[in-house]
C-alpha positions, 0 to 999 in steps of 0.5 A: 928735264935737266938734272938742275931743274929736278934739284930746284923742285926742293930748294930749300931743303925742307929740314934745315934751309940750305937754299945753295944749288950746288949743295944738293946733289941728284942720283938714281936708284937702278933697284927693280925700277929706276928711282930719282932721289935729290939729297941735301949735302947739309943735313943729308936728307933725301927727297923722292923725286916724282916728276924726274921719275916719271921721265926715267921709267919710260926711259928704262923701258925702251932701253929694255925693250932695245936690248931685248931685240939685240939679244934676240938677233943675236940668238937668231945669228948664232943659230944661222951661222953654228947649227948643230953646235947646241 
């Protein structure tokens, strides 16, 4: 899904009409979960964004899950090369 097409889910704003693609902007909230949100430049006014959530959650959960096994094999390399330094 592309950022614009996640943008159009709300144009028009609901609250007051702006219907200009470049007045909205798209941005994610990285709290606990990723969230993403589509404001309108205009009245300021932010919409939850279901659909482009939906892609980014699976998304965070495999770059966990990458990270997760980076650090692992880093943990395992430091015991090879240092044992009996902890």
């Amino acid at each position: 899904m592309k950022v614009s097409e996640a943008i159009q889910e709300f144009v028009p704003c609901e609250i007051c009409g702006n219907n200009d693609l470049d007045n909205f902007y798209f941005y994610v909230s990285a709290n606990k979960d990723p969230q993403a949100y589509v404001k309108c430049c205009e009245c300021k006014e932010e919409y939850y964004s279901i659909s482009a959530s939906n892609i980014l959650v699976p998304a965070e959960e495999s770059r966990k899950a990458r990270i997760g096994s980076i650090i692992t094999l880093k943990n395992k390399n430091q015991e090879s090369v240092h044992p009996g330094c902890f």
